[in-house]
C-alpha positions as semicolon CSV with decimal commas, in nm:
position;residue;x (nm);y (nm);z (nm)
1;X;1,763;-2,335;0,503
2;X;2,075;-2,190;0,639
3;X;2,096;-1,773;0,650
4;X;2,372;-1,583;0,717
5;X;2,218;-1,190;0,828
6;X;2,422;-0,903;0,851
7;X;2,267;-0,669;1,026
8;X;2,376;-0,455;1,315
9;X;2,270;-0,612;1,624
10;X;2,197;-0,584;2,017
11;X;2,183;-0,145;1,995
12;X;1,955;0,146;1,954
13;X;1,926;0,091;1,610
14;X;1,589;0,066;1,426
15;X;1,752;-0,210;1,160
16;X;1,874;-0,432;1,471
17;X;1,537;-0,441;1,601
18;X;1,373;-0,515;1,251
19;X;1,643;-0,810;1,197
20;X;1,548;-0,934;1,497
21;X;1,163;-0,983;1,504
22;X;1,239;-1,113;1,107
23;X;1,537;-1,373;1,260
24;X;1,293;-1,481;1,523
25;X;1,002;-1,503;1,276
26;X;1,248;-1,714;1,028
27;X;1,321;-1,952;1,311
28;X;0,988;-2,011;1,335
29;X;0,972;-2,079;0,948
30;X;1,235;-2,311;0,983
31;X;1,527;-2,116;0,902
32;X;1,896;-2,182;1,036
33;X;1,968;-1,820;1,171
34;X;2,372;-1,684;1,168
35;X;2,420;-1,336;1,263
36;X;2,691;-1,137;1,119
37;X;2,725;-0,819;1,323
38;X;2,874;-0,520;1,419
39;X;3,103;-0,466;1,713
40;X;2,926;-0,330;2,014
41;X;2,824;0,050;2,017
42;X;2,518;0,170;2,222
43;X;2,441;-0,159;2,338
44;X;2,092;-0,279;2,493
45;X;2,148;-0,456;2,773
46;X;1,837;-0,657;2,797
47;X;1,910;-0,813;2,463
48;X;2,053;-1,140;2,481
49;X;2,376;-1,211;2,266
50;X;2,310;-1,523;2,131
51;X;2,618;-1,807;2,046
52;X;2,524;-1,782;1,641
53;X;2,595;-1,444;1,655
54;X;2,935;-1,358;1,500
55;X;3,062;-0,975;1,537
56;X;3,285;-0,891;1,239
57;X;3,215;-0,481;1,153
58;X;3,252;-0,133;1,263
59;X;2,976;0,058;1,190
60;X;2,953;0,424;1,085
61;X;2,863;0,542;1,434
62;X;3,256;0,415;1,501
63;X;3,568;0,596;1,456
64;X;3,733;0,259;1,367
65;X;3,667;0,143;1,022
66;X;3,802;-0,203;1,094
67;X;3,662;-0,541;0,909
68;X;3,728;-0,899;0,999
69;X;3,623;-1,065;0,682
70;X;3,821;-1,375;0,823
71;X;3,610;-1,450;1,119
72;X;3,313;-1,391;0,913
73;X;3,388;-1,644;0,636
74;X;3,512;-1,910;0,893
75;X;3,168;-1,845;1,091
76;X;3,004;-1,871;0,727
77;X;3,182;-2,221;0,666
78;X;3,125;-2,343;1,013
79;X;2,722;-2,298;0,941
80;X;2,749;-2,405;0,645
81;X;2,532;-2,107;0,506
82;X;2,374;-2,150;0,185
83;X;2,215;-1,782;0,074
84;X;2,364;-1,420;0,268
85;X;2,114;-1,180;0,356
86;X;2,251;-0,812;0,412
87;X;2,047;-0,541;0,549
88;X;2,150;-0,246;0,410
89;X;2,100;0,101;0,552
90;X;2,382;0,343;0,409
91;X;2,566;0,487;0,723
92;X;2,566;0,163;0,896
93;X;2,797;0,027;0,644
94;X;3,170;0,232;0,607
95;X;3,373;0,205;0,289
96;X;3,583;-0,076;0,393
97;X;3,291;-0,288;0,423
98;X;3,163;-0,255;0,092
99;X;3,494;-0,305;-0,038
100;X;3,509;-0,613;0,093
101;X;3,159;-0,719;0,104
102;X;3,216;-0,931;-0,253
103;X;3,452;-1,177;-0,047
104;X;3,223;-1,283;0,118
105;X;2,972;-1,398;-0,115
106;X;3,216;-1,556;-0,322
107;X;3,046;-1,869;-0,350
108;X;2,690;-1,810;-0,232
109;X;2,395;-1,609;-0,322
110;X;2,338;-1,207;-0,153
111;X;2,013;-1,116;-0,100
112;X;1,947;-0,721;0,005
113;X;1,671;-0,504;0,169
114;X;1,724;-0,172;0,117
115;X;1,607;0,001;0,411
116;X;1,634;0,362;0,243
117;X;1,768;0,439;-0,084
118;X;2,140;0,587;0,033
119;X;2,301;0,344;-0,181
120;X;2,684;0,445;-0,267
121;X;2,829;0,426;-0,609
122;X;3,055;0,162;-0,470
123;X;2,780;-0,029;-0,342
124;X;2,822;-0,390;-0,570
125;X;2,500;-0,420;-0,681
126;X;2,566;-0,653;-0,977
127;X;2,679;-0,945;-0,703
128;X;2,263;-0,917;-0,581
129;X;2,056;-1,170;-0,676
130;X;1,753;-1,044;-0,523
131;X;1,655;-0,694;-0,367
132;X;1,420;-0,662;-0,087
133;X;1,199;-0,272;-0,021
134;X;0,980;-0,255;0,210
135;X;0,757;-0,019;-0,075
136;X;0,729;0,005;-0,457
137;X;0,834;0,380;-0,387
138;X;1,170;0,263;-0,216
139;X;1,210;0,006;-0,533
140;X;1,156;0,338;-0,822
141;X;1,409;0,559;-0,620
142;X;1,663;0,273;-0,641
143;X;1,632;0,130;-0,938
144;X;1,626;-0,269;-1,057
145;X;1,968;-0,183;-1,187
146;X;1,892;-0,545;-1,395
147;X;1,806;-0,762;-1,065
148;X;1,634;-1,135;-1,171
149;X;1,431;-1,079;-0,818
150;X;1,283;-0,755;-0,691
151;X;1,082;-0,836;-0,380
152;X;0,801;-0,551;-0,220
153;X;0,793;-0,670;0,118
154;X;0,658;-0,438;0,395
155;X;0,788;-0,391;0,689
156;X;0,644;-0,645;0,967
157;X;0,392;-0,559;1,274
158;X;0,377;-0,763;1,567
159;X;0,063;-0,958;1,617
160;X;0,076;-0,966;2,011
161;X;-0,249;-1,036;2,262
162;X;-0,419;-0,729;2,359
163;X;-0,405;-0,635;2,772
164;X;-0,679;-0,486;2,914
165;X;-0,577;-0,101;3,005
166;X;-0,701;-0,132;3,371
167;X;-0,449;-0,390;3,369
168;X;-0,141;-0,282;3,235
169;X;-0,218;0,043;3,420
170;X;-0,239;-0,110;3,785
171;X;0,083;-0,289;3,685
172;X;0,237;0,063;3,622
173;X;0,079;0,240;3,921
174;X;-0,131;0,487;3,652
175;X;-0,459;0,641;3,806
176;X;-0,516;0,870;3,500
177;X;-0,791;0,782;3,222
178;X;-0,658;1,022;3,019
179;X;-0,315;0,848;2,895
180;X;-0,086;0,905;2,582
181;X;0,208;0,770;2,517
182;X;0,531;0,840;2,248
183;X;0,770;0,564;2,212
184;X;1,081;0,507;1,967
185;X;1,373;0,622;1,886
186;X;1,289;0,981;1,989
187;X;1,199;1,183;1,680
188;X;0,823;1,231;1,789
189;X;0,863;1,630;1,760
190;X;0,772;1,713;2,159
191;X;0,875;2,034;2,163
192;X;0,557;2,095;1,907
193;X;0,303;1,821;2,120
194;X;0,322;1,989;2,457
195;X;0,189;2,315;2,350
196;X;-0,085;2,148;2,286
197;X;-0,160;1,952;2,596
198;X;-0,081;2,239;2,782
199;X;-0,382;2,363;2,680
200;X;-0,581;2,016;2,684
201;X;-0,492;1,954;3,052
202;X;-0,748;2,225;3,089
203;X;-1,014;2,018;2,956
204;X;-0,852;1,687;3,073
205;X;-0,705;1,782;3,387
206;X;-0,587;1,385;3,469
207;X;-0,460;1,405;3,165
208;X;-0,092;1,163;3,143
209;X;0,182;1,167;2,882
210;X;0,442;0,901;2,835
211;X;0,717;1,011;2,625
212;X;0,964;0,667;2,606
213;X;1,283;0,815;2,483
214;X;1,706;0,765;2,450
215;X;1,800;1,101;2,706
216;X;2,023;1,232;2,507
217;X;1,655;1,331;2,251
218;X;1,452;1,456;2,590
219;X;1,744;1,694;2,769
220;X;1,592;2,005;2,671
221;X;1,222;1,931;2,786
222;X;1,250;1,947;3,175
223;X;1,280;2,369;3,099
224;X;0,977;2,343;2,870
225;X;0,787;2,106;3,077
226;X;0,817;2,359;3,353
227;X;0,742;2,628;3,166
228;X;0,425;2,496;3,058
229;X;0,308;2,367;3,407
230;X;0,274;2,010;3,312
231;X;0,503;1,846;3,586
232;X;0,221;1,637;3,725
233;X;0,074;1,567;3,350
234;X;0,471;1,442;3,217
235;X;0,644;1,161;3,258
236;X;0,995;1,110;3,081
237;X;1,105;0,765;3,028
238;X;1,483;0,728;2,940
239;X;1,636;0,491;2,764
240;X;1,545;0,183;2,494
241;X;1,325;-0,076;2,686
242;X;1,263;-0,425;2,584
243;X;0,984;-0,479;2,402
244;X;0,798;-0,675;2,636
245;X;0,838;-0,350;2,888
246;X;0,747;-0,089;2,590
247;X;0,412;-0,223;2,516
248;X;0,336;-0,210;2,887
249;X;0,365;0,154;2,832
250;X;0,152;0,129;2,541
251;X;-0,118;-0,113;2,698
252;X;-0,160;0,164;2,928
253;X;-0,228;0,431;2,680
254;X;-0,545;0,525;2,541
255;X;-0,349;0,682;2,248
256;X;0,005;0,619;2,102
257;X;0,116;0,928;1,953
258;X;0,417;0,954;1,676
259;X;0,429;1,280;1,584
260;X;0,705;1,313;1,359
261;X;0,817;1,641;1,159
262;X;0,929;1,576;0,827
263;X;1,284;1,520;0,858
264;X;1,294;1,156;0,692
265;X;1,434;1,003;0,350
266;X;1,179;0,960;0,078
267;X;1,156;0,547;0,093
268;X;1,227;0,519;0,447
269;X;0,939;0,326;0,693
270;X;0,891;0,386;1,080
271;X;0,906;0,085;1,307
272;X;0,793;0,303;1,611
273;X;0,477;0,340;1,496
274;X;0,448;0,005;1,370
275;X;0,442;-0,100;1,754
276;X;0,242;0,173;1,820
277;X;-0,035;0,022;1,549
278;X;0,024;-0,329;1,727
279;X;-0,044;-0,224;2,078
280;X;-0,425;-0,206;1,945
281;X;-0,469;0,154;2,064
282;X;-0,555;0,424;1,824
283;X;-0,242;0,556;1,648
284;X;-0,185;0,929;1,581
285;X;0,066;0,978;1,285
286;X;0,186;1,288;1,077
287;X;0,170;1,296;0,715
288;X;0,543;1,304;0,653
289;X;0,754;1,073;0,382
290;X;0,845;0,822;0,734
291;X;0,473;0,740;0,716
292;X;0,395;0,765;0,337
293;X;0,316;0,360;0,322
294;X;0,046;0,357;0,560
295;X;-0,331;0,465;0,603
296;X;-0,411;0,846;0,554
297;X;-0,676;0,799;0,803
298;X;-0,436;0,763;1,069
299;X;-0,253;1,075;1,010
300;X;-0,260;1,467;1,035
301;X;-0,021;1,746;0,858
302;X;0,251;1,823;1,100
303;X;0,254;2,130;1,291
304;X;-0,179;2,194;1,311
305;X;-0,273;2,207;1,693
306;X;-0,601;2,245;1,657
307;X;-0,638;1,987;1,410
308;X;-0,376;1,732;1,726
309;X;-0,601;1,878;1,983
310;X;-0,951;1,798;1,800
311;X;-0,819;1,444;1,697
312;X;-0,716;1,383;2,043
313;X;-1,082;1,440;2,148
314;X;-1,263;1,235;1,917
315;X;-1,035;0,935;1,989
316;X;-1,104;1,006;2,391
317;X;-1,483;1,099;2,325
318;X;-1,608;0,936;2,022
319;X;-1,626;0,567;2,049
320;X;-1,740;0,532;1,658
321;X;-1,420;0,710;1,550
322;X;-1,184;0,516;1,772
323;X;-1,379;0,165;1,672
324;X;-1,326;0,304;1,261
325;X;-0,944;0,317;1,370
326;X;-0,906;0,033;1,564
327;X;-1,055;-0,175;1,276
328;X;-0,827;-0,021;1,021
329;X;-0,513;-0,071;1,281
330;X;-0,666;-0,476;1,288
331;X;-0,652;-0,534;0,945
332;X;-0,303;-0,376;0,950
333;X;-0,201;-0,621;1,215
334;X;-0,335;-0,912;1,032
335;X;-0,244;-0,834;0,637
336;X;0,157;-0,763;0,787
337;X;0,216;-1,014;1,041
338;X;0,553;-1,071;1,144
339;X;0,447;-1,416;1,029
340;X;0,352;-1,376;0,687
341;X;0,676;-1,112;0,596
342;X;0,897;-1,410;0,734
343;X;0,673;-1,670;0,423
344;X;0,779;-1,376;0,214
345;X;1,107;-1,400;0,258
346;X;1,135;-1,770;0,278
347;X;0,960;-1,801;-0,081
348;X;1,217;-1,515;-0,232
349;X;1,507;-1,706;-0,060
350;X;1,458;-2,030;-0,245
351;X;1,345;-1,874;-0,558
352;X;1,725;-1,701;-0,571
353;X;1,888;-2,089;-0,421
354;X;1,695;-2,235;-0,736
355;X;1,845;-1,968;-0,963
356;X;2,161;-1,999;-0,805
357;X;2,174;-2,376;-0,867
358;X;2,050;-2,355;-1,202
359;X;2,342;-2,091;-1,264
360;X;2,610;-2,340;-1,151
C-alpha cells in the first residue's frame, strides 16, 4: 500500500516523533512510506532526512505561512500514493494549509488522527473518510460529524529489550543507586519535584536526578538547584536526544518520573511517558487530563509531596509494589505495541481504499 503522511517531521515536536515510530512500524507492515512535511524549524540533528521525504509547509511555529501544494502533488504522483494520511494537531497547521488541503486529495482518500480536538471551523472535515483518536474521549469532544470510519487507536509504546541498570549505568559513569530520571519535552513541573528531593536526599543521600530537557524549559533551575543544595544530587541534560541515547538515561533510572501539572487539552495523550512506561522502570505520573487514558495506579494528584515523597519510597523499598507496577507497565507494553497500532492502521486503511473503490 502506498501512504502519503503529513506530518511535521525531523524537530522537537511530539507529532514528528509519533509519525515516525508509526512510519517505521508501517514499513514493517508493508507499507510504501511518503512523507509530506514541514520546512525545517527546530531541527534534530540526529534524525536522518530520508529521500521519500518531501517538505512542502510552514508550520505555525513560522512567521511564513507559505504552501507548495505543487511539489506536494508532483511528489504524490511520482509515488503513486493511493490513500493520504494527515496528522492533525491544530497549531501545526496555518490557515493557508487548510485552505488548500482539499487539492490535494482530489482524487484519493484522507484519512485523519486527531491528536487533540483544536479543530478549526475551516477544517474540511466532509473530504475525511476515516478519523483516527487515540481515545473514545478525544472521538466525543470532536464529534463523528457523519464519518463512514471512526477508528480508537491508542497511541503506540515501544516494545524495546530491557538493559540491566548496572549496565546502562557503567555506560553513563553513574555510581548512585538511588536514580530518577524526567525526560520529554520539558513540562515535568520541576520547580514543584525538587522541593521534594531536597528533603529526600536526607534519607537518600546518593540520591541522582536526571532531568532530560530542551534549555530553553530548564533556565531558571540552576538558581533553585542552588538554593536547595542539590548540585551534587542534579544533573541537567539539554537538548532532544535520540531515542536510542534517551532510554540510556532511562535504563539507568530506578524511576522515570513525569510529573506534569495540569496544563493539557482534554483529549490530548503524552508520548513522554509512554517511553517512560517502555523503559520497564516504574513510572510516576500525575493525574492530569495528559494522562487521563492510562492506569490510575500509576499516578498521584499533582502538587502532594508527601504523597511524591512516600511513592518514591515504596518504589525504592518495596519490591512487591514495584513488581505490581512493573506488571501493569508489561501488559501496557504488550496490549499497545508499536506493532499492533501499525495492524490497526493497516486494517482502517484498506477498509476506507475498499470504500473508496466502491464509491468510484
Amino acid at each position: 500500500m502506498r501512504i502519503a503522511l503529513i506530518s511535521s517531521w525531523n524537530t522537537q515536536c511530539g507529532i514528528a516523533e509519533y509519525s515516525r515510530y508509526l512510519s517505521e512500524a508501517l514499513v514493517r507492515q508493508g507499507g510504501q512510506l511518503t512523507i509530506l512535511a514541514n520546512f525545517p524549524v527546530r531541527d534534530v540533528s540526529w534524525a536522518r532526512d530520508e529521500t521519500y521525504v518531501c517538505r512542502f509547509f510552514h508550520t505555525g511555529w513560522h512567521q511564513e505561512r507559505g504552501v507548495d501544494v505543487e511539489a506536494a502533488l508532483r511528489r504524490i504522483g511520482e509515488r503513486r500514493v493511493e490513500l493520504v494520511h494527515l496528522q492533525y494537531q491544530d497549531f501545526l497547521y496555518p490557515p493557508p494549509f487548510l485552505k488548500n488541503l482539499p487539492r490535494l486529495i482530489e482524487r484519493v482518500p484522507l484519512v485523519v488522527t486527531f491528536h487533540d480536538p483544536g479543530v478549526p471551523s475551516d477544517f474540511p472535515r466532509e473530504m475525511v473518510s476515516a478519523a483516527i483518536f487515540h481515545t473514545p474521549l478525544n472521538a466525543g469532544l470532536v464529534g463523528r460529524y457523519g464519518w463512514r470510519r471512526v477508528g480508537i487507536i491508542p497511541m503506540g509504546i515501544h516494545d524495546r529489550p530491557d538493559v540491566p541498570r548496572e549496565t546502562a549505568r557503567v555506560r553513563l559513569g553513574i555510581n548512585s543507586r538511588h536514580v530518577l530520571c524526567s525526560a520529554g519535552l520539558g513540562r515535568t513541573s520541576y520547580e514543584t519535584v525538587l522541593p521534594a528531593l531536597s528533603e529526600l536526599v536526607k534519607e537518600y543521600q546518593d540520591l541522582l536526578y536526571f532531568i532530560i530537557s530542551p534549555r530553553e524549559r530548564t533556565v531558571s533551575l540552576p538558581d533553585q538547584i542552588r538554593a536547595l543544595r542539590l548540585q551534587h544530587h542534579v544533573c541537567l541534560v539539554d537538548g532532544f536526544p535520540p531515542v536510542d541515547k534517551l532510554y540510556e538515561f532511562l535504563h539507568a533510572a530506578d524511576i522515570g518520573l513525569f510529573y506534569y501539572p495540569e496544563f493539557g487539552v482534554a483529549g490530548v495523550t503524552s508520548a513522554a511517558s509512554r517511553l517512560g512506561i517502555a523503559s520497564r522502570r516504574p513510572v510516576i505520573l500525575t493525574d492530569v487530563e495528559l494522562t487521563r487514558d492510562l492506569p490510575d495506579q500509576l499516578k498521584l494528584p499533582f502538587g502532594d509531596l508527601e504523597q511524591l515523597k512516600q511513592r518514591l519510597r515504596l518504589l525504592w523499598e518495596d519490591d512487591g509494589c514495584r513488581s505490581t507496577v512493573l506488571r501493569l507497565q508489561e501488559t501496557l507494553i504488550q496490549n499497545y505495541s508499536w506493532e499492533q497500532t501499525a495492524e490497526r492502521h493497516m486494517s482502517l486503511y484498506h477498509q476506507v481504499l475498499h470504500d473508496h473503490t466502491v464509491g468510484k
